[in-house]
FITOR-999833 format. One record per residue: chain; x, y, z of N, C-alpha, C in turn; residue number from 1; residue in three letters. Coordinates in nm, 3 decimals. Example, Ala and Ser with C-alpha at 12.3 -4.5 7.8 and 13.67 -1.06 7.14 Angstrom:
BEGIN
(atom A, (1.319, -0.569, 0.780), (1.230, -0.450, 0.780), (1.320, -0.330, 0.780), 1, ALA)
(atom A, (1.285, -0.225, 0.708), (1.367, -0.106, 0.714), (1.290, 0.003, 0.787), 2, SER)
***
This chain:
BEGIN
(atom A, (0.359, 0.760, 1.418), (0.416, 0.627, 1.436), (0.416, 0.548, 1.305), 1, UNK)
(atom A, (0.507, 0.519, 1.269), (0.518, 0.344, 1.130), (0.539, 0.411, 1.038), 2, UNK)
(atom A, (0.574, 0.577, 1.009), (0.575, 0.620, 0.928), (0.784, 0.666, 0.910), 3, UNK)
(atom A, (0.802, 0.671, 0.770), (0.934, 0.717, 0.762), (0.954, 0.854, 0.779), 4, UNK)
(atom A, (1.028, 0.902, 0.878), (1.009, 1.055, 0.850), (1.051, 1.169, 0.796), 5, UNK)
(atom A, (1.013, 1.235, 0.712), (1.036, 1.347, 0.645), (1.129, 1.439, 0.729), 6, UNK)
(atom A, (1.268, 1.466, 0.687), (1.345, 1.560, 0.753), (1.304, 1.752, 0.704), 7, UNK)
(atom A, (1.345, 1.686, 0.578), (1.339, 1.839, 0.465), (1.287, 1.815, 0.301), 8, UNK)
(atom A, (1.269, 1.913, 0.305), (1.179, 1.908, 0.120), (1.281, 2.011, 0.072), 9, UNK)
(atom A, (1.331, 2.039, -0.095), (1.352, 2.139, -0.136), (1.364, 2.104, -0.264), 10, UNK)
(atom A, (1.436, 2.185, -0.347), (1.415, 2.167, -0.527), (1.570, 2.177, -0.540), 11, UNK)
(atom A, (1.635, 2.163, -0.621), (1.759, 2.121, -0.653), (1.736, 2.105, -0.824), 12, UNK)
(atom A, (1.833, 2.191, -0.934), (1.845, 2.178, -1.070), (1.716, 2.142, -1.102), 13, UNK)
(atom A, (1.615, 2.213, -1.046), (1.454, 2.178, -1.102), (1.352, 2.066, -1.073), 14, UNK)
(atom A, (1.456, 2.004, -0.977), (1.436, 1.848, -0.922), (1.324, 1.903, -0.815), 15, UNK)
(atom A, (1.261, 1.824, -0.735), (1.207, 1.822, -0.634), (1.296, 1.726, -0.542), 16, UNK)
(atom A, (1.309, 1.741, -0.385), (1.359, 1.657, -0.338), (1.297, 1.639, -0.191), 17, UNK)
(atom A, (1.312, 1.504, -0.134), (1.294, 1.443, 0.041), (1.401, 1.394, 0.075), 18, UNK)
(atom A, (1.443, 1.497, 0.238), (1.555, 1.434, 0.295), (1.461, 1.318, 0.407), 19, UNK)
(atom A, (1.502, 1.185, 0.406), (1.432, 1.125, 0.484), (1.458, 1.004, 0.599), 20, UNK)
(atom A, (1.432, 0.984, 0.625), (1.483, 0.905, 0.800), (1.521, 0.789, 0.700), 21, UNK)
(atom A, (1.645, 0.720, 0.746), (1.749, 0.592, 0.708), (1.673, 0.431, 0.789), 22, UNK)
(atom A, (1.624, 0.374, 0.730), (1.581, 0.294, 0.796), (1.643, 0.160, 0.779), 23, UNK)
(atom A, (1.712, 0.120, 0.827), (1.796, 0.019, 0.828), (1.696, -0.119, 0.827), 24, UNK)
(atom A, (1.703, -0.230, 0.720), (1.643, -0.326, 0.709), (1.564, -0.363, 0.587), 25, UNK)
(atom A, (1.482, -0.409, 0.579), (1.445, -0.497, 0.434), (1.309, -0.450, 0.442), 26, UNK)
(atom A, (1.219, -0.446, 0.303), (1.136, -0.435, 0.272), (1.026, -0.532, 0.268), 27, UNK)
(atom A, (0.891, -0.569, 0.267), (0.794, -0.611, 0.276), (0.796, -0.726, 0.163), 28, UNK)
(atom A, (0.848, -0.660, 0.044), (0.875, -0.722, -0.086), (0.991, -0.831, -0.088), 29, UNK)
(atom A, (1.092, -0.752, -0.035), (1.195, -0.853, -0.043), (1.158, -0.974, 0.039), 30, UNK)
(atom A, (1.074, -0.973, 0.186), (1.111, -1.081, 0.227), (0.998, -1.211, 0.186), 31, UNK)
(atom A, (0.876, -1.100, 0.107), (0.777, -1.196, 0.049), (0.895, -1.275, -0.066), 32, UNK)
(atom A, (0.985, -1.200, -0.185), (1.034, -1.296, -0.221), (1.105, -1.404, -0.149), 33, UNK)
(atom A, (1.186, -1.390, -0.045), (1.231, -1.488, 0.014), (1.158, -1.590, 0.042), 34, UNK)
(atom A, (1.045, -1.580, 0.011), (0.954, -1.692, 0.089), (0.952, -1.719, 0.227), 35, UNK)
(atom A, (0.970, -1.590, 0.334), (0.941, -1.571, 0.443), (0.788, -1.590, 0.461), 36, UNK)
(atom A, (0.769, -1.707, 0.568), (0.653, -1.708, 0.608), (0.637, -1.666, 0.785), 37, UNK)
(atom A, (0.513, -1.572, 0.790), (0.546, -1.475, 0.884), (0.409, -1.589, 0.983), 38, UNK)
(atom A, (0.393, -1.583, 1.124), (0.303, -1.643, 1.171), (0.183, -1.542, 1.180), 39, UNK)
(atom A, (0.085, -1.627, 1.228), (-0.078, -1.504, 1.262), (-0.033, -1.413, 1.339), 40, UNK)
(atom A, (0.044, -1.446, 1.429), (0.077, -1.301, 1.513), (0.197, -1.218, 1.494), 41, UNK)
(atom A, (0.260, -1.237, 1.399), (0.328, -1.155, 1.304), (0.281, -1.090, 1.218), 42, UNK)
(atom A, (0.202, -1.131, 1.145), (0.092, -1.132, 1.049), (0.003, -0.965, 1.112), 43, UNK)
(atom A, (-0.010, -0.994, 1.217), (-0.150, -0.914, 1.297), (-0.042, -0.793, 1.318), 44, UNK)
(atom A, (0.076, -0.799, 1.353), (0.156, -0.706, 1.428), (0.174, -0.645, 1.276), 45, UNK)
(atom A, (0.265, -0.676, 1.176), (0.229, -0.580, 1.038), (0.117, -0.498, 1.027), 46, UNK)
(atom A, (0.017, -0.561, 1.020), (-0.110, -0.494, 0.989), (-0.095, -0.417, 1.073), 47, UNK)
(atom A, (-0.119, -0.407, 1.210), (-0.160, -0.339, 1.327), (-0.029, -0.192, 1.307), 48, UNK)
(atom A, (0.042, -0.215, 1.284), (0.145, -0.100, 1.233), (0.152, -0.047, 1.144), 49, UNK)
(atom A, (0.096, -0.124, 1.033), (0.112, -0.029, 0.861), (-0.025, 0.040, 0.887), 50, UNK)
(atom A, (-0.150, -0.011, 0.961), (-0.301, 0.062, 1.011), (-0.251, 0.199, 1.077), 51, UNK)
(atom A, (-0.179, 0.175, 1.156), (-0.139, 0.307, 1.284), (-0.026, 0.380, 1.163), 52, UNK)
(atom A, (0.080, 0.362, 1.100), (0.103, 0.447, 1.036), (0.035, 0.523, 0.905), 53, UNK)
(atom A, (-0.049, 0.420, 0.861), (-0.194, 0.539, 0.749), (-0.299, 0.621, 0.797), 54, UNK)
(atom A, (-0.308, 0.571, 0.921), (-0.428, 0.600, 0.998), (-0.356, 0.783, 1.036), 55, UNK)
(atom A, (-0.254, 0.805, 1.077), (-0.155, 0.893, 1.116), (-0.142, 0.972, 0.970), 56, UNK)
(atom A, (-0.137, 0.929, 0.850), (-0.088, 0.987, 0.719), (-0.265, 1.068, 0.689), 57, UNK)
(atom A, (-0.382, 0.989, 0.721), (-0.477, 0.989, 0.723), (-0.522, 1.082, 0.777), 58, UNK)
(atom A, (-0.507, 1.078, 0.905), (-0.592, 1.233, 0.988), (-0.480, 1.342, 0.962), 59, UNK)
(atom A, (-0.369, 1.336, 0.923), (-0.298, 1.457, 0.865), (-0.326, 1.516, 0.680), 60, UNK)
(atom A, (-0.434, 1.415, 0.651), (-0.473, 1.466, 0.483), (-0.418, 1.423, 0.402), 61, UNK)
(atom A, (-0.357, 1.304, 0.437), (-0.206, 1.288, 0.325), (-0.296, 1.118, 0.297), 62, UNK)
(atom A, (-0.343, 1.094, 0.159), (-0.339, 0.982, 0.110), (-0.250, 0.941, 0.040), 63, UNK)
(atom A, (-0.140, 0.819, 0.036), (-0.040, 0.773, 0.016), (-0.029, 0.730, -0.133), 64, UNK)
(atom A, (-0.121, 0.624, -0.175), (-0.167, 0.665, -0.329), (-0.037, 0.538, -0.379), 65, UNK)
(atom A, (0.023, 0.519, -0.288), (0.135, 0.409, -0.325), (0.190, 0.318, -0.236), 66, UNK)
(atom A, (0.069, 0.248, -0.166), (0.094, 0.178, -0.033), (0.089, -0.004, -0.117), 67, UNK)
(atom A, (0.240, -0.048, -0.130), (0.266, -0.161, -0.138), (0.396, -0.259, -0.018), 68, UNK)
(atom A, (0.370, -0.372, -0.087), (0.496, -0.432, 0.017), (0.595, -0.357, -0.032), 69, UNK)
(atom A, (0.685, -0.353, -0.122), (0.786, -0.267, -0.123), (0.822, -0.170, -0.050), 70, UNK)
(atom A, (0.674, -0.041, -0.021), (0.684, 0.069, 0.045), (0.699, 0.042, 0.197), 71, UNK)
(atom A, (0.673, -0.078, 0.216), (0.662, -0.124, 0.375), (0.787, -0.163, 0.446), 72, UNK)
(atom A, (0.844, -0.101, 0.464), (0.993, -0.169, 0.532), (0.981, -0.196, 0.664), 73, UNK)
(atom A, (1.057, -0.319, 0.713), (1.050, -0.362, 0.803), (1.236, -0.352, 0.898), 74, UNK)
(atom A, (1.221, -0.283, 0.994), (1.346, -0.247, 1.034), (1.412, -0.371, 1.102), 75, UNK)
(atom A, (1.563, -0.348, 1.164), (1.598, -0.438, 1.260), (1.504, -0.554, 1.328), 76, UNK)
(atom A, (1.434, -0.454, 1.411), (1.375, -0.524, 1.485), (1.181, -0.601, 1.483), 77, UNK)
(atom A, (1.201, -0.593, 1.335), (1.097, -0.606, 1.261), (0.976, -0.462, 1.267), 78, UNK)
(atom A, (1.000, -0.389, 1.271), (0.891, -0.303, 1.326), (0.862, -0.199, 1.180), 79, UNK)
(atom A, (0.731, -0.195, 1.140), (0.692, -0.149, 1.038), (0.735, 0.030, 1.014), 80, UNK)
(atom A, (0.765, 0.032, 0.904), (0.787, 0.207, 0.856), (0.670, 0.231, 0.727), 81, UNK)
(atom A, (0.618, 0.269, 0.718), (0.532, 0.334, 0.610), (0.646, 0.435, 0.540), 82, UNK)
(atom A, (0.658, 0.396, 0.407), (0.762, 0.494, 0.311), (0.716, 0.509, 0.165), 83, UNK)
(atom A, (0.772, 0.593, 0.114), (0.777, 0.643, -0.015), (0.656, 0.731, -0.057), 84, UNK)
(atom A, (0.650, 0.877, -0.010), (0.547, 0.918, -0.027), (0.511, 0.989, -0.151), 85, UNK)
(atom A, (0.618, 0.972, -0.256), (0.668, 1.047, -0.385), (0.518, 1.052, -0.409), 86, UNK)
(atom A, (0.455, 1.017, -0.437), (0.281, 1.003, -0.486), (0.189, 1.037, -0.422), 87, UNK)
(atom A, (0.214, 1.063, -0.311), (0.098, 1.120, -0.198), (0.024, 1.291, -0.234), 88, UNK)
(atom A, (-0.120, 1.246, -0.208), (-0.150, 1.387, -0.193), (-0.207, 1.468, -0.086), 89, UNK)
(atom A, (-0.221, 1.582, -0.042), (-0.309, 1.617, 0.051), (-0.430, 1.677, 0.013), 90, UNK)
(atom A, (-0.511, 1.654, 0.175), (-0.642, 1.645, 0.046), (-0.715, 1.772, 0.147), 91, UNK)
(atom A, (-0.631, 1.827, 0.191), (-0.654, 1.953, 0.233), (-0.798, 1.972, 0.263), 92, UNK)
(atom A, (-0.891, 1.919, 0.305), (-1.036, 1.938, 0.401), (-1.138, 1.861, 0.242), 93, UNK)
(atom A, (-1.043, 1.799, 0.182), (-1.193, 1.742, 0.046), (-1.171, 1.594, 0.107), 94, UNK)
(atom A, (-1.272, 1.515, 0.031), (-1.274, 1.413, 0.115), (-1.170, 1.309, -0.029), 95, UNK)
(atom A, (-1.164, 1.359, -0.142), (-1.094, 1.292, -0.235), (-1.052, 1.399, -0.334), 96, UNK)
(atom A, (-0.917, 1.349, -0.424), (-0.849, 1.414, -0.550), (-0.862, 1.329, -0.639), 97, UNK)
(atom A, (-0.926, 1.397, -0.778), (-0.881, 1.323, -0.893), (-0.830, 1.360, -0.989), 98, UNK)
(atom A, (-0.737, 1.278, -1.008), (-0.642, 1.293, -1.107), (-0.736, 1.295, -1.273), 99, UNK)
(atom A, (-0.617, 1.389, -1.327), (-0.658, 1.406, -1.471), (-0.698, 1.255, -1.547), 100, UNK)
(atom A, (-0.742, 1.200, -1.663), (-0.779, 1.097, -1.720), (-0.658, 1.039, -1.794), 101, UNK)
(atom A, (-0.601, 0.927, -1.735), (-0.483, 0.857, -1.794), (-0.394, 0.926, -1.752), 102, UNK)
(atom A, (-0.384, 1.009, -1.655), (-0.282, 0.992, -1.515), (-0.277, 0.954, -1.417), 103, UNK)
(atom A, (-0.345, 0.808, -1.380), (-0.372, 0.760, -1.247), (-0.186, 0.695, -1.256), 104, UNK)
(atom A, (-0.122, 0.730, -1.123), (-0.002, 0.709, -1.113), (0.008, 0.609, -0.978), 105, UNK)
(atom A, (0.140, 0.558, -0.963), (0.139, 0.409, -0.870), (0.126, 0.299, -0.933), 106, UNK)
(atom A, (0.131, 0.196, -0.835), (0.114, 0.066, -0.871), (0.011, -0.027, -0.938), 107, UNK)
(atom A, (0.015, -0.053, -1.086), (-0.160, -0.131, -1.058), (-0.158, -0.230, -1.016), 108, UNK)
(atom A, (-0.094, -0.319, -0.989), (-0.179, -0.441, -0.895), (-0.279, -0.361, -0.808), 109, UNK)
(atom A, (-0.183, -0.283, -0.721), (-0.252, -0.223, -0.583), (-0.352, -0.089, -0.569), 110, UNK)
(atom A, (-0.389, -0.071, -0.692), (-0.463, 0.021, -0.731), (-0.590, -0.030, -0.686), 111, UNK)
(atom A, (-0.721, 0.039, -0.620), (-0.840, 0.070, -0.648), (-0.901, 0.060, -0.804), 112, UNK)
(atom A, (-1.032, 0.013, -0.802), (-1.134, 0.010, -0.899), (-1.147, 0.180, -0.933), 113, UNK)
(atom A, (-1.196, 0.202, -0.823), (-1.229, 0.376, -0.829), (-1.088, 0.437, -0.902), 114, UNK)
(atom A, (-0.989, 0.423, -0.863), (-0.899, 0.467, -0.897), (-0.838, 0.485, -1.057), 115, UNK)
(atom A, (-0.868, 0.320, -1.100), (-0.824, 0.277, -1.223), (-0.942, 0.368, -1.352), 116, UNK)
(atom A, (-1.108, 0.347, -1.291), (-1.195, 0.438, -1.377), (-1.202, 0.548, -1.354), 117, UNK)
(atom A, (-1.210, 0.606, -1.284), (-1.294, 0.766, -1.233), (-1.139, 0.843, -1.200), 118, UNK)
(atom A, (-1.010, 0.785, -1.173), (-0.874, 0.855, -1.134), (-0.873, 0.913, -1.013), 119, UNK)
(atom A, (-1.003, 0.830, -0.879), (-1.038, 0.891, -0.735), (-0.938, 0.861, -0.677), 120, UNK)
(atom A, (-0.893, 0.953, -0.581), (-0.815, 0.879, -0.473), (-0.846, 0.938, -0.371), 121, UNK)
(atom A, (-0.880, 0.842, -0.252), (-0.954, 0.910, -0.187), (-0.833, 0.796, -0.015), 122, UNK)
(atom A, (-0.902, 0.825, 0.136), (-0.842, 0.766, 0.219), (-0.849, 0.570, 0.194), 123, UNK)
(atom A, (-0.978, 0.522, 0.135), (-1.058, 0.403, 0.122), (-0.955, 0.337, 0.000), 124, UNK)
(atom A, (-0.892, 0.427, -0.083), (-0.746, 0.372, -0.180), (-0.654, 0.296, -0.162), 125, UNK)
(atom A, (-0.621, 0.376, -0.025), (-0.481, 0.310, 0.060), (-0.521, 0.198, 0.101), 126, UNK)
(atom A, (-0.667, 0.210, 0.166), (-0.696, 0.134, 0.233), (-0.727, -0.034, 0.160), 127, UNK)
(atom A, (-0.754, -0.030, 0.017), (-0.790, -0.111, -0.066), (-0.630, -0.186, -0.104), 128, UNK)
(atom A, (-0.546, -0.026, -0.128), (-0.394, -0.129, -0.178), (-0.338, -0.206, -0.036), 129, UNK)
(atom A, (-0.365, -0.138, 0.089), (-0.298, -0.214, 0.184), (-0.362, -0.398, 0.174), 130, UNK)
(atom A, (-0.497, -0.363, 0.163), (-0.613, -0.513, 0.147), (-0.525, -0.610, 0.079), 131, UNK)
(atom A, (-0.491, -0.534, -0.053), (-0.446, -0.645, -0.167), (-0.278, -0.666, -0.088), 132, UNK)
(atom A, (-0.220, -0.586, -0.070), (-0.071, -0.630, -0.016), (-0.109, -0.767, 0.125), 133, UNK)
(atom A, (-0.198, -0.754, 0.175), (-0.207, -0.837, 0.295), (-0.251, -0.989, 0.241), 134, UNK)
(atom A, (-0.336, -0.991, 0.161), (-0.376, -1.040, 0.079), (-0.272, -1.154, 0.044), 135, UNK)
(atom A, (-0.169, -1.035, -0.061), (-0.052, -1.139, -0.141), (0.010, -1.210, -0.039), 136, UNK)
(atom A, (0.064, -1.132, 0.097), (0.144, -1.177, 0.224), (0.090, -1.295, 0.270), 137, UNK)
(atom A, (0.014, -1.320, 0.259), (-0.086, -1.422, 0.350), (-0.100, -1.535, 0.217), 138, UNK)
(atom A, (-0.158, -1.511, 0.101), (-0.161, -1.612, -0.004), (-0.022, -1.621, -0.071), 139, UNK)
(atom A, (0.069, -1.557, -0.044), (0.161, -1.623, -0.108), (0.176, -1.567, -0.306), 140, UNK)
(atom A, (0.060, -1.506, -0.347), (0.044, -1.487, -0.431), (-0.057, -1.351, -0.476), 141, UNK)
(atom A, (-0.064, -1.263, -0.569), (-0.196, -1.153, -0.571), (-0.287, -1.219, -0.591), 142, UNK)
(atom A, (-0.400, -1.129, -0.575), (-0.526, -1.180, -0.619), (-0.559, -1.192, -0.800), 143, UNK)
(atom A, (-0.480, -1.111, -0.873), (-0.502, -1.133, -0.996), (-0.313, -1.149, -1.047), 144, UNK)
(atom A, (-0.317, -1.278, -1.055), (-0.134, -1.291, -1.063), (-0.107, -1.279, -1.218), 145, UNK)
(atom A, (0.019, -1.271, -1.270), (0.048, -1.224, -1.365), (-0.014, -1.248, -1.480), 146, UNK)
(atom A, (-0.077, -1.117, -1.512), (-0.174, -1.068, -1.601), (-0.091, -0.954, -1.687), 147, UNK)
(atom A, (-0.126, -0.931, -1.849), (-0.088, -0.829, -1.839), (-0.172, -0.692, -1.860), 148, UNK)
(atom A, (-0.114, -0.581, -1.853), (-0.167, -0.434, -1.791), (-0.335, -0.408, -1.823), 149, UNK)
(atom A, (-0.329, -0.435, -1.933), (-0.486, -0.460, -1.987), (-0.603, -0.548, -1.902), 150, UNK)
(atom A, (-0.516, -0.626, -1.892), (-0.624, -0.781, -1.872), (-0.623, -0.745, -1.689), 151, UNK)
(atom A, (-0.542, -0.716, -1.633), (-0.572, -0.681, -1.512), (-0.636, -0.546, -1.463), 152, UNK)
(atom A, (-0.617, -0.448, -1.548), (-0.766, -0.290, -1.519), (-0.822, -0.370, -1.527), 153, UNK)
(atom A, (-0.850, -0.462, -1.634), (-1.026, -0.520, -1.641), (-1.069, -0.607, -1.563), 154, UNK)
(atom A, (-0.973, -0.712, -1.482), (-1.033, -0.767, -1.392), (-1.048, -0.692, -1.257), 155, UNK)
(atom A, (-0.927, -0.586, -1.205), (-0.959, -0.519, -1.075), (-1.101, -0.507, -1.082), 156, UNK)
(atom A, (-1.152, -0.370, -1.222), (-1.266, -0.327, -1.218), (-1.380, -0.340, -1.236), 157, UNK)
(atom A, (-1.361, -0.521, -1.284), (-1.460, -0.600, -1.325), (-1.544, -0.686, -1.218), 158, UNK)
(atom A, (-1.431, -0.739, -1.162), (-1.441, -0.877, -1.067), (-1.416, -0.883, -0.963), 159, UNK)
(atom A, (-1.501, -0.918, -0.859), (-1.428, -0.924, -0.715), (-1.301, -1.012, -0.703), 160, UNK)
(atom A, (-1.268, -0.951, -0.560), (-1.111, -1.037, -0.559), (-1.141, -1.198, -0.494), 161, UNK)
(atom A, (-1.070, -1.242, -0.599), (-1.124, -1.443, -0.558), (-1.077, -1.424, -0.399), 162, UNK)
(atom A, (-1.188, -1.481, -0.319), (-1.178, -1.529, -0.179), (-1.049, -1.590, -0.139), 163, UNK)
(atom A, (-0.948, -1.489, 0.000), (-0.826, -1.609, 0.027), (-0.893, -1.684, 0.133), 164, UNK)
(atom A, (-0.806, -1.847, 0.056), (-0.824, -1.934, 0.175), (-0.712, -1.932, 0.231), 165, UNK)
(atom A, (-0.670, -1.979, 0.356), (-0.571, -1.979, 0.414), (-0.585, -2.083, 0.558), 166, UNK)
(atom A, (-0.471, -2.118, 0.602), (-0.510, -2.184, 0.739), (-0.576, -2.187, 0.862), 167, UNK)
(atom A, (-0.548, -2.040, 0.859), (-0.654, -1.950, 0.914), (-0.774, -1.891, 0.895), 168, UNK)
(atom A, (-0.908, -1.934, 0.934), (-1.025, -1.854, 0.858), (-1.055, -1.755, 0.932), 169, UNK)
(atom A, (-1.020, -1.698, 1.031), (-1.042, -1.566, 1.121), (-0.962, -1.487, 1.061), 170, UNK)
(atom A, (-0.805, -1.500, 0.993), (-0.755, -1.425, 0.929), (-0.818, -1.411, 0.796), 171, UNK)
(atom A, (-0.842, -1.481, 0.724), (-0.887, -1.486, 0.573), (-1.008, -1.435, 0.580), 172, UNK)
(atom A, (-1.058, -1.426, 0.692), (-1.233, -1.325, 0.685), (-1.194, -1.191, 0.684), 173, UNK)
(atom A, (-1.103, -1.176, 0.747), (-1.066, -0.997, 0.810), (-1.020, -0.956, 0.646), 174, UNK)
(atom A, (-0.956, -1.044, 0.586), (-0.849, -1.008, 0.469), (-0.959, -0.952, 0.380), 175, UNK)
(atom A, (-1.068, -1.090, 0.325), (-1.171, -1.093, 0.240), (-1.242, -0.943, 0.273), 176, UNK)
(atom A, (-1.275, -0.927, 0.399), (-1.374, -0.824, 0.376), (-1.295, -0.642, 0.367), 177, UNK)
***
């Protein structure tokens, strides 16, 4: 479930390729730029769907390794797809993969600490970039806003993420922790 689905894999002129389910509708990203503001129980229904589609990527071995709003599309009828698995790995019965040193690949905003030093990626990754995407959705803004590439490794891996406040403090506790 929430996931986009994989039709076919094959290689093409040396290429690698995914044939993959058409999902008609806008992305997570786009409508944060719009300045769509979503309510708590909109809010809860995202989560509760982008959870059930990692959770699903999850007990099949597959850490996503590139879980942002962008990757999050939201169809017609608002209903979450988990996409873009170009970066995913399987982790085939280990509990984490690490990448070679100064190949950690994906997004850094949404990168893990672990990730950015040690190159871990483990299920607790996704789970950290989904944190920070919910995070921005809800504040309106990241937790470390435009920084550049330097100055933000060092704060992910430095500093906790400043506390969101929000209108909601039952939401902003779930977010924080």
């Amino acid at each position: 479930p929430h996931i986009v689905q994989v039709y076919d894999t094959g290689e093409f002129d040396g290429l690698d390729f995914l044939v993959m389910e058409y999902v008609h509708g806008v992305n997570l990203r786009y409508e944060m730029n719009q300045q769509v503001t979503f309510s708590v129980r909109e809010t809860l229904r995202i989560v509760g769907e982008t959870l059930d589609g990692l959770a699903s990527a999850h007990r099949a071995g597959v850490v996503h390794r590139d879980i942002k709003p962008a990757n999050l599309l939201l169809d017609e009828a608002g209903e979450v797809h988990v996409s873009d698995f170009g970066l995913a790995f399987l982790l085939q019965g280990r509990n984490e993969v690490i990448e070679k040193e100064g190949a950690q690949s994906g997004t850094l905003r949404y990168m893990s600490p672990e990730r950015l030093v040690h190159g871990v990626n483990t299920f607790s990754s996704d789970q950290y970039a989904f944190g920070v995407t919910l995070y921005e959705l809800v504040a309106k803004s990241p937790p470390f806003p435009g920084l550049a590439p330097e100055e933000l490794m060092e704060r992910i891996c430095r500093e906790p993420v400043p506390p969101l406040k929000c209108s909601e403090p039952d939401l902003a506790a779930i977010i924080n922790k």
